[in-house]
Kinemage of the C-alpha trace (Angstrom):
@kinemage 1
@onewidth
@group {chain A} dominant
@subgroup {mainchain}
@vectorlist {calphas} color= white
{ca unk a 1} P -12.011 17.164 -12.912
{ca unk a 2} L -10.413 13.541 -12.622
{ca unk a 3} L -7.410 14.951 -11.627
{ca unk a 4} L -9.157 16.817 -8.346
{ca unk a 5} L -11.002 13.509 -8.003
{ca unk a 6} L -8.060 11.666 -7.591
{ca unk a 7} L -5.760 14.411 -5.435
{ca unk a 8} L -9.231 14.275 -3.032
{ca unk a 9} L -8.607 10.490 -2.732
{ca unk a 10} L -5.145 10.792 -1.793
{ca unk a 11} L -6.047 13.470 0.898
{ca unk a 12} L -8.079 11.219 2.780
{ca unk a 13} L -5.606 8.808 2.578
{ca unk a 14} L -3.271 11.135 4.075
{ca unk a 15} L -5.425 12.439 6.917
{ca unk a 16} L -6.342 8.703 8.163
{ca unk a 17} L -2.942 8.380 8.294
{ca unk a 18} L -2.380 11.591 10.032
{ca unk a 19} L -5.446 10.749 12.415
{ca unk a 20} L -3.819 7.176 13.053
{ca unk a 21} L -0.579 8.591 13.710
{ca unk a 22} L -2.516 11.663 15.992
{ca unk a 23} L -4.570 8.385 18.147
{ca unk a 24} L -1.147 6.652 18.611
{ca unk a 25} L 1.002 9.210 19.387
{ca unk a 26} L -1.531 10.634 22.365
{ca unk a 27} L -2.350 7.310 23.593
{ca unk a 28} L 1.796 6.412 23.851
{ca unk a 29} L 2.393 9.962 25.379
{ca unk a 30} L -0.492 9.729 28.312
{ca unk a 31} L 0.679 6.370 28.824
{ca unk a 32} L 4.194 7.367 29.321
{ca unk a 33} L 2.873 9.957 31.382
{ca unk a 34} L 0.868 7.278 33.841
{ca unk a 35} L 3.692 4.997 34.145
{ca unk a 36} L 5.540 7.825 35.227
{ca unk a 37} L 3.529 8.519 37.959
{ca unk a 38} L 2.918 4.443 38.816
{ca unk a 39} L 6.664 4.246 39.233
{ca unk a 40} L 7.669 6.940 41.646
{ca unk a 41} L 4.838 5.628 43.257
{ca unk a 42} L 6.306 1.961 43.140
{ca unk a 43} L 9.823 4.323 44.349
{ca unk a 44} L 8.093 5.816 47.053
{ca unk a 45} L 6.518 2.177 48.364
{ca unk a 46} L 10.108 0.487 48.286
{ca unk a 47} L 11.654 2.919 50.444
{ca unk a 48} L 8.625 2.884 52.847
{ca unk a 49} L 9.556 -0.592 52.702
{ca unk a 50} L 13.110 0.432 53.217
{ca unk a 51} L 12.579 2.568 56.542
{ca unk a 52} L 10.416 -0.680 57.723
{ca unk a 53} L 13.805 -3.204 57.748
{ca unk a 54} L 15.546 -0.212 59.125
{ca unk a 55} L 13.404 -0.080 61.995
{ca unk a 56} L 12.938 -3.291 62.446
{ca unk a 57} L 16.522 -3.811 62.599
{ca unk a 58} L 17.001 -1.398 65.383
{ca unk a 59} L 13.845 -1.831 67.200
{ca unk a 60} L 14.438 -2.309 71.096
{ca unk a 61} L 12.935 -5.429 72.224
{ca unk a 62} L 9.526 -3.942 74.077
{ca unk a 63} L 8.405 -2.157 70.775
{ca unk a 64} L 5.302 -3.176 68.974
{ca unk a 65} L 6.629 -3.512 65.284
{ca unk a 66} L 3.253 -5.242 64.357
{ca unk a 67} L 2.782 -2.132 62.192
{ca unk a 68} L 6.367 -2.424 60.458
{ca unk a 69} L 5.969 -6.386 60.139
{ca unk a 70} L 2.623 -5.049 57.743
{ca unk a 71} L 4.442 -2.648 55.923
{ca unk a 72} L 6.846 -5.341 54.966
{ca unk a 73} L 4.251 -7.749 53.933
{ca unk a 74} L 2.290 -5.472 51.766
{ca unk a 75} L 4.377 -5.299 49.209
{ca unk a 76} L 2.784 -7.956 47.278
{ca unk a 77} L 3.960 -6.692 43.670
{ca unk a 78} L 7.536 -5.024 43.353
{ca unk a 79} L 10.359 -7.555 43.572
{ca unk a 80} L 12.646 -6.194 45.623
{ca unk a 81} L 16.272 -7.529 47.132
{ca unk a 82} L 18.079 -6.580 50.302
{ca unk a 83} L 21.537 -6.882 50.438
{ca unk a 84} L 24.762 -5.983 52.517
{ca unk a 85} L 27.632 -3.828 51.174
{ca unk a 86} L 29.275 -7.539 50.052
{ca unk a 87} L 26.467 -8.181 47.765
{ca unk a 88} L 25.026 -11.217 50.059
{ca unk a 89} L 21.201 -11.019 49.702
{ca unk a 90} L 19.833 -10.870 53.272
{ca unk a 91} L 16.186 -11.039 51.983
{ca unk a 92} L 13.818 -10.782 48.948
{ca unk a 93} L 9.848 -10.531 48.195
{ca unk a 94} L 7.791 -10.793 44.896
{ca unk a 95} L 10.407 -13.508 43.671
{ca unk a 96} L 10.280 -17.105 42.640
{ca unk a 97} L 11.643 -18.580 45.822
{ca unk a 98} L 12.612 -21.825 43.880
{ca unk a 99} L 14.824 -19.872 41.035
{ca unk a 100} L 16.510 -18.454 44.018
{ca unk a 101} L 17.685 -21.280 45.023
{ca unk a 102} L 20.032 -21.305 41.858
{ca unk a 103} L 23.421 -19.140 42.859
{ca unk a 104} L 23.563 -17.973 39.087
{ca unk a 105} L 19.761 -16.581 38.752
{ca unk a 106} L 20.546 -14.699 41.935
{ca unk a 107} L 23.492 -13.127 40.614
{ca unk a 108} L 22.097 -12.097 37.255
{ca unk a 109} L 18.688 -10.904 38.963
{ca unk a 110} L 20.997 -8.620 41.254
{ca unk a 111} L 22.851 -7.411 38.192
{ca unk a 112} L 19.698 -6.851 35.976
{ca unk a 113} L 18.260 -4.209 39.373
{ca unk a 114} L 21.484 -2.414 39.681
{ca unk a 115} L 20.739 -1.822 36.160
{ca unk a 116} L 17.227 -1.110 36.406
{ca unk a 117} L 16.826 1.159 38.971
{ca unk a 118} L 19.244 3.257 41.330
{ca unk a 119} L 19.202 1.397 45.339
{ca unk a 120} L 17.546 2.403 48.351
{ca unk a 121} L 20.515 2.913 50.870
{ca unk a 122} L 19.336 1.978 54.412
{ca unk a 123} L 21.711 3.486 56.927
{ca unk a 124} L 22.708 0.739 60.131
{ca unk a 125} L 23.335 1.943 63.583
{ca unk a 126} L 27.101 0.482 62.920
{ca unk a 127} L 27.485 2.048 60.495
{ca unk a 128} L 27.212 -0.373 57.674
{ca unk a 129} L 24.731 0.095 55.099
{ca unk a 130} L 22.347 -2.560 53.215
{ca unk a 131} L 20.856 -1.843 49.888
{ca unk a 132} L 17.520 -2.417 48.275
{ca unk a 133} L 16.894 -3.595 44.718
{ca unk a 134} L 13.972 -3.616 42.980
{ca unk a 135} L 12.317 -3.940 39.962
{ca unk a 136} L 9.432 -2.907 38.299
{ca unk a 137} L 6.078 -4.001 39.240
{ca unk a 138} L 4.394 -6.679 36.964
{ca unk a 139} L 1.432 -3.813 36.423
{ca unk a 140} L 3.788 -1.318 35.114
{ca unk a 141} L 5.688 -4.272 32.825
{ca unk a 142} L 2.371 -4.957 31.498
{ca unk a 143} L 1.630 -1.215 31.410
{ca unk a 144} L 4.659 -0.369 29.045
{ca unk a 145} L 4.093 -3.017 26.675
{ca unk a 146} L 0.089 -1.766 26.788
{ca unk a 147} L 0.602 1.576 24.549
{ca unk a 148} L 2.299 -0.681 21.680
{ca unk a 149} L -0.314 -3.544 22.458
{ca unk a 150} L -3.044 -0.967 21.520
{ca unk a 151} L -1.274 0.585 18.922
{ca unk a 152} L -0.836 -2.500 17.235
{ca unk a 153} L -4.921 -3.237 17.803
{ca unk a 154} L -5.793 0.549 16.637
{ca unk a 155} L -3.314 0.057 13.072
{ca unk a 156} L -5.031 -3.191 12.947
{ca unk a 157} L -8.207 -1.955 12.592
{ca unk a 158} L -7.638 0.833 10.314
{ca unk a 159} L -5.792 -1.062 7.997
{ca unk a 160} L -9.054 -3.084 8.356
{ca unk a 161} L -11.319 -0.548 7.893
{ca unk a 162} L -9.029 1.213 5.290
{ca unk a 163} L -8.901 -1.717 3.200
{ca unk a 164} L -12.663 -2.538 3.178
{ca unk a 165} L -13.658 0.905 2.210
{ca unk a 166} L -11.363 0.859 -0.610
{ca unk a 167} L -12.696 -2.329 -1.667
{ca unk a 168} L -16.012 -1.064 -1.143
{ca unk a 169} L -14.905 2.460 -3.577
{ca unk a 170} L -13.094 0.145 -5.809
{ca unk a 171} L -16.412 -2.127 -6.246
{ca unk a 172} L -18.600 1.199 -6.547
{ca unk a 173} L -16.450 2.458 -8.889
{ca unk a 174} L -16.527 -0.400 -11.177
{ca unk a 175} L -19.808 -0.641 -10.893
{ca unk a 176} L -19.734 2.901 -12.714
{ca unk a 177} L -17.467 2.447 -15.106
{ca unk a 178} L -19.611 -0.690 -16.204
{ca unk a 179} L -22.575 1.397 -16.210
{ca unk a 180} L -21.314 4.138 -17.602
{ca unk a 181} L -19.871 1.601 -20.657
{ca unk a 182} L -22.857 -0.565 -21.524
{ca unk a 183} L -24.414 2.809 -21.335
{ca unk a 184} L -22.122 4.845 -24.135
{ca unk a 185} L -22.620 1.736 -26.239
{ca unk a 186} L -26.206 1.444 -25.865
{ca unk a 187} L -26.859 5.190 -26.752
{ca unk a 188} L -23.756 4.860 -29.290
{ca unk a 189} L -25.964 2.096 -31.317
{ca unk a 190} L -29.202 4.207 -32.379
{ca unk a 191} L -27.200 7.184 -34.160
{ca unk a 192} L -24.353 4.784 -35.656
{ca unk a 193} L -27.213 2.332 -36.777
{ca unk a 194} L -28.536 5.545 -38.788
{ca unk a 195} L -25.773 6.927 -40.144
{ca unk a 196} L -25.214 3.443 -41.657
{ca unk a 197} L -28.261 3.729 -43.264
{ca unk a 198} L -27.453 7.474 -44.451
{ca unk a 199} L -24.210 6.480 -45.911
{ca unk a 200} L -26.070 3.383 -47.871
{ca unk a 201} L -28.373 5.755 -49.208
{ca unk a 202} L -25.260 8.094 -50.283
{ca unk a 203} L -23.658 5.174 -52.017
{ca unk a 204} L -27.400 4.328 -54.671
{ca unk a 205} L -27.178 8.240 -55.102
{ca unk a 206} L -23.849 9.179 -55.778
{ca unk a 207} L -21.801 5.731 -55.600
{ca unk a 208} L -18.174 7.667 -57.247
{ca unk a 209} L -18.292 9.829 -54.166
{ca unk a 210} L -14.902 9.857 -52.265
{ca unk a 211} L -16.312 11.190 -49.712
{ca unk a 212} L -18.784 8.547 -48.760
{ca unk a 213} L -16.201 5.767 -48.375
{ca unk a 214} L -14.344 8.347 -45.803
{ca unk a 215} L -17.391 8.711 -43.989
{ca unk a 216} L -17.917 4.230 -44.135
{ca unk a 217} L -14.811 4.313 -42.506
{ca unk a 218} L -15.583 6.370 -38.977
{ca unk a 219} L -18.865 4.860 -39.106
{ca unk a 220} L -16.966 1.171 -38.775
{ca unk a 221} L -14.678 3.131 -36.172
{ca unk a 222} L -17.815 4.275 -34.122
{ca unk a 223} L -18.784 0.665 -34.810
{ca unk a 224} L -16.106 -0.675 -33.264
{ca unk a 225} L -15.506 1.982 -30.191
{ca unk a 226} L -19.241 0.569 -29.359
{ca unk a 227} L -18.248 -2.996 -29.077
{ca unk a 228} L -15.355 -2.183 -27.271
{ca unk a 229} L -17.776 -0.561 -24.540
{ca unk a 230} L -20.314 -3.035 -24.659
{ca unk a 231} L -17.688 -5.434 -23.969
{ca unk a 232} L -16.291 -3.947 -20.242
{ca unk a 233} L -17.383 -6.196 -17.544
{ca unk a 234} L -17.998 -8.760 -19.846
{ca unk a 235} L -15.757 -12.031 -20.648
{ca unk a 236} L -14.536 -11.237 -24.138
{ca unk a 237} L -13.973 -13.831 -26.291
{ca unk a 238} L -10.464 -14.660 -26.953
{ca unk a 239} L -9.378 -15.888 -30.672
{ca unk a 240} L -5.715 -16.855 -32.207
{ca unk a 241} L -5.043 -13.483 -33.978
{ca unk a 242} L -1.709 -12.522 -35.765
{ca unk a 243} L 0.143 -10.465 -33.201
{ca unk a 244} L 1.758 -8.322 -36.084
{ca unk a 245} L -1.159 -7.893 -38.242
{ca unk a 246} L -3.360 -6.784 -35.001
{ca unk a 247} L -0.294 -4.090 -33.981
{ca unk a 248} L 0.486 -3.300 -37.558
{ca unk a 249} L -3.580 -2.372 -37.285
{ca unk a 250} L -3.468 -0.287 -34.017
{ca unk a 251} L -0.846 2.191 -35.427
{ca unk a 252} L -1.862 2.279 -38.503
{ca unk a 253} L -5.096 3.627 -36.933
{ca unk a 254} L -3.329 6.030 -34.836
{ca unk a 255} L -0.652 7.306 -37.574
{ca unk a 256} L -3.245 8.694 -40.062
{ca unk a 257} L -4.590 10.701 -37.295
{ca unk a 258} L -1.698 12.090 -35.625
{ca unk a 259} L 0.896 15.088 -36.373
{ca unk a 260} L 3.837 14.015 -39.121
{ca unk a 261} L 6.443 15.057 -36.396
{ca unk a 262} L 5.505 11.869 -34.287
{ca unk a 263} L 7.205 8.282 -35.903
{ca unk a 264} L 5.984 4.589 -34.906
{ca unk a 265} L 8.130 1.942 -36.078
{ca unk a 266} L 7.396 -2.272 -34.897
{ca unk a 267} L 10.115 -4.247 -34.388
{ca unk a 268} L 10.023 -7.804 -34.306
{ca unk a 269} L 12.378 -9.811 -32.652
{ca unk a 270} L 10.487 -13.379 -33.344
{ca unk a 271} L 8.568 -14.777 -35.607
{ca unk a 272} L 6.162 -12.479 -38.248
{ca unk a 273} L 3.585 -15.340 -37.760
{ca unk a 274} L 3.243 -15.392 -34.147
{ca unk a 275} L -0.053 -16.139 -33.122
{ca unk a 276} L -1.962 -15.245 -29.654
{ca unk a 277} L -4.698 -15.404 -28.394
{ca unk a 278} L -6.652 -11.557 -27.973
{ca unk a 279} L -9.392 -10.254 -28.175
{ca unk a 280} L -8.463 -8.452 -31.015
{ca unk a 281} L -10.352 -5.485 -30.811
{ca unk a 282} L -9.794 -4.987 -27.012
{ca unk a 283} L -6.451 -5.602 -27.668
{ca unk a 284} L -6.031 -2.652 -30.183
{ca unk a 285} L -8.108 -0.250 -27.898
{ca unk a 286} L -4.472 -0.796 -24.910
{ca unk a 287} L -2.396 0.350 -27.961
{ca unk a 288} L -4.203 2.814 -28.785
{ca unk a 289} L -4.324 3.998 -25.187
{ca unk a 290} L -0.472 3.974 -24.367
{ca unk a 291} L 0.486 5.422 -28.079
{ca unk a 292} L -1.479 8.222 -27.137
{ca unk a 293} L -0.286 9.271 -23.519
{ca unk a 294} L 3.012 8.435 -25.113
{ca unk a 295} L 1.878 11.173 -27.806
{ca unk a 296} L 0.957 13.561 -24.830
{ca unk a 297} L 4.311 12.783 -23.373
{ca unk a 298} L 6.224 14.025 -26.062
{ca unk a 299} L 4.244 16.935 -26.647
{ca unk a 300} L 3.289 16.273 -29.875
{ca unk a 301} L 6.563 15.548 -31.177
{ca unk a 302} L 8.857 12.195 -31.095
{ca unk a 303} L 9.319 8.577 -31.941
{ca unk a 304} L 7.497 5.518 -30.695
{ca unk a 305} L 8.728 2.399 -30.698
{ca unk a 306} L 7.417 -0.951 -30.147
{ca unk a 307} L 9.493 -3.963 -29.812
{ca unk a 308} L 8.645 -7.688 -29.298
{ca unk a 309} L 9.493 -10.384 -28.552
{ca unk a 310} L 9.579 -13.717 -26.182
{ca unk a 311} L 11.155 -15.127 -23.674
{ca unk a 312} L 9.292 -18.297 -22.413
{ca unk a 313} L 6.246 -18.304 -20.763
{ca unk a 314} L 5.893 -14.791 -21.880
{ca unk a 315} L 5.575 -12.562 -25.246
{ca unk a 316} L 6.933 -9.157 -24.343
{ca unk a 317} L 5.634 -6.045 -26.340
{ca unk a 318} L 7.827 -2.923 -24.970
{ca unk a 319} L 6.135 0.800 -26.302
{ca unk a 320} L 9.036 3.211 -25.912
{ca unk a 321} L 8.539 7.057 -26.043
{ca unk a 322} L 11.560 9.765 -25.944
{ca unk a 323} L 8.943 12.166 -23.348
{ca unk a 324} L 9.119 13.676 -20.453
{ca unk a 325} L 9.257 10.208 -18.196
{ca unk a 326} L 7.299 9.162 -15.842
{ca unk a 327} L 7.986 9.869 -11.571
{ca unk a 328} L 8.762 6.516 -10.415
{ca unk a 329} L 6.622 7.183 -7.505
{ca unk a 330} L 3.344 6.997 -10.113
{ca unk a 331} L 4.771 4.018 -12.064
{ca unk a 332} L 1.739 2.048 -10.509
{ca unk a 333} L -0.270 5.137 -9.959
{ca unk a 334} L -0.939 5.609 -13.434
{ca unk a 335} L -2.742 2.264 -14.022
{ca unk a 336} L -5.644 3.574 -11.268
{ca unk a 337} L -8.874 5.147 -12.476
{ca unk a 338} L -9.077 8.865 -12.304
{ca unk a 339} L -4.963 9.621 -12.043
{ca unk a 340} L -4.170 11.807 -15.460
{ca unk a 341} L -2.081 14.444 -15.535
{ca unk a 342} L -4.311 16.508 -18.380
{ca unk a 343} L -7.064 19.124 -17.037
{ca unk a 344} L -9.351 17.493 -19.240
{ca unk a 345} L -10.486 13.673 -19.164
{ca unk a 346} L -11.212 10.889 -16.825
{ca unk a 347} L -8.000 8.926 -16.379
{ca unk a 348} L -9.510 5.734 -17.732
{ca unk a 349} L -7.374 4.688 -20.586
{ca unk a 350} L -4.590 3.392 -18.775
{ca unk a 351} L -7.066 1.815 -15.917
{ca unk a 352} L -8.982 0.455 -18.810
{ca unk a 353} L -5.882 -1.112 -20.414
{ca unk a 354} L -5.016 -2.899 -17.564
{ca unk a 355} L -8.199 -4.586 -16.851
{ca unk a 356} L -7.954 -5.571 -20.217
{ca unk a 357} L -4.322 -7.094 -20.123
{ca unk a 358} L -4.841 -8.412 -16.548
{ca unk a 359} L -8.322 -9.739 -16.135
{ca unk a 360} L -9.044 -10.813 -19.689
{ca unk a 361} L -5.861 -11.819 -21.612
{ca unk a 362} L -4.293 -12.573 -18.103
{ca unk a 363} L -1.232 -10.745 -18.394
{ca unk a 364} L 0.458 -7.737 -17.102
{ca unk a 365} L 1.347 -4.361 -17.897
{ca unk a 366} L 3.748 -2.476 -15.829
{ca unk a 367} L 6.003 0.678 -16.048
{ca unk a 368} L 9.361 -1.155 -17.413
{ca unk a 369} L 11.556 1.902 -16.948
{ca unk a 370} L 11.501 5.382 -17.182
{ca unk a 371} L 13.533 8.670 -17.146
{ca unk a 372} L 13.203 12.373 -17.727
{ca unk a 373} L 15.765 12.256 -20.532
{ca unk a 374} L 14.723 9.634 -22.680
{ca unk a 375} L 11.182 8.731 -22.183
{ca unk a 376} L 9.185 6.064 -21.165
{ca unk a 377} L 8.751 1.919 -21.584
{ca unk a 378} L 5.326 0.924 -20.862
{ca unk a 379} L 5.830 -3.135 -21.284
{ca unk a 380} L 2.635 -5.727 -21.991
{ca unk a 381} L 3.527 -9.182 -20.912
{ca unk a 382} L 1.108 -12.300 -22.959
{ca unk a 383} L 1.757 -15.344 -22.068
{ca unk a 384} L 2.188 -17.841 -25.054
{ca unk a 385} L -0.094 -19.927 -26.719
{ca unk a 386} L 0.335 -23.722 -25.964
């Protein structure tokens, strides 16, 4: 169930994306297909303009070439260039008059329209031929920077709006999980409270009874699985707690109640004494956690080992499996709520387990390395004690 809750997530991730990509895509290709159609329509206006110095330059002296003179002067947009076959510019419109004043912006300009766009040949009655340049128009510059200008505004705001609905889910969903905690410990403390009394009424009865101090002994553990719930959302108190003692603790928990064919060993690389300051209990519930996807990892069957020590500012507590790895494309993946790769459970532990290291012991916890061969290092960084 968390699994398709998750895999839903990620497809609407993927199909904003895809619409994003869909909106930017048609609005570059439409356009690309308007500024197609501006310039041959800027093409067809230069060599209007074009056949206008052609006439005017063989126009017999009692023709009215009022109408050509306004052909000429309504081109108030496209800079455009007429030269002779020697590259001497004859005239120009749509240019800064004063840069062309300067002999090297003239011959650069020139350069940059041969390059631009192919000339307008105007045929002379001698037989010589002139040649318009041109550029494009400063609405078509302004209309091919426009489809990345938008793009830029439409990415903008769905990275936006992407990024305040996810905080928006993420708040939601912690507002669940907090619920749903204070709630399991809540309805946790009626039955555990009972059984307490049950188990001291056992003990006046039959006080030899094995049994009855096996039975003490979940009770405490239900005991303490309630705290640990009540305690989400909350600041936890943080104490100076033998780092050992508390792992030594953790696994010792988990080793009674897991197969003989899986082996934790602690290795300590400083001192036995170190002190930090946890919240001991919380602390216990992240090893817990990671020994048993490490457990699931290895199908049942494997070593575990955990391995610390420091390297100032930080303590460093590495949990090694020989599994099946983890993709390094889920190395952060695996820390979210709802990502688990069983068909039964939430996906919480590992979420859980970093809130814990992160937002109350102010650490990290991060996928050190991983490989298909030989397993998994899931590494909890604490910073020392002053």
């Amino acid at each position: 169930m968390a699994k398709n809750i998750y895999n839903q997530k990620k497809r609407w991730k993927l199909l904003l994306f895809f619409v994003a990509v869909l909106i930017g895509a048609g609005s570059l290709l439409y356009t690309n297909h308007l500024m197609e159609m501006l310039s041959k329509e800027e093409r067809k206006r230069v060599e209007l303009w074009a056949q206008a110095n052609k006439e005017i330059q063989k126009a017999n002296p009692d023709q009215d070439i009022s109408f050509i003179f306004q052909v000429l002067l309504s081109n108030k947009t496209i800079p455009v260039m007429l030269v002779n076959e020697k590259d001497s510019i004859i005239s120009f419109r749509n240019i800064d008059s004063t840069k062309m004043q300067n002999a090297r912006y003239r011959t650069e300009l020139l350069q940059e329209m041969k390059k631009d766009q192919d000339p307008i040949v105007i045929e002379l009655l001698n037989g010589k031929r002139n040649y318009i340049y041109y550029k494009d128009s400063t609405l078509l510059t302004q209309l091919y920077f426009y489809p990345f200008i938008q793009l830029g505004i439409i990415s903008l705001f769905i990275l936006v709006s992407y990024f305040a609905f996810s905080t928006s889910r993420k708040s939601e969903q912690n507002h669940v999980w907090l619920g749903m905690s204070r709630e399991t410990a809540h309805q946790l403390g009626t039955p555990i409270s009972s059984l307490m009394g049950w188990v001291e009424v056992m003990k006046m009865e039959d006080p030899e009874n094995p049994m009855i101090y096996e039975v003490e002994k979940d009770v405490t553990r239900l005991q303490k699985v309630a705290e640990r719930f009540s305690k989400i959302g909350s600041e936890p108190a943080l104490a100076k707690v033998n780092l050992k003692n508390s792992l030594q603790e953790a696994v010792s928990y988990i080793q009674n109640r897991i197969s003989n064919k899986v082996g934790i060993t602690i290795q300590f690389e400083t001192d036995d004494s170190l002190e930090v300051l946890l919240n001991k209990n919380l602390f216990e519930w992240v090893i817990e956690n990671i020994c048993k996807n490490a457990i699931d990892a290895m199908s049942g069957e494997g070593h575990i080992d955990i391995n610390v020590y420091t390297a100032d500012p930080y303590i460093y507590i590495d949990i090694a499996d020989n599994g099946k790895g983890i993709p390094k494309s889920k190395h952060k993946t695996i820390f979210q709520p709802g990502y688990t790769t069983k068909q039964r459970g939430w996906g919480l532990g590992l979420s859980l387990s970093k809130r814990i290291i992160e937002d109350y012991h102010k650490g990290r916890i991060l996928v050190k390395s991983s490989d298909p061969k030989t397993g998994s290092v899931i590494r909890i960084m604490l910073k020392k004690p002053e």
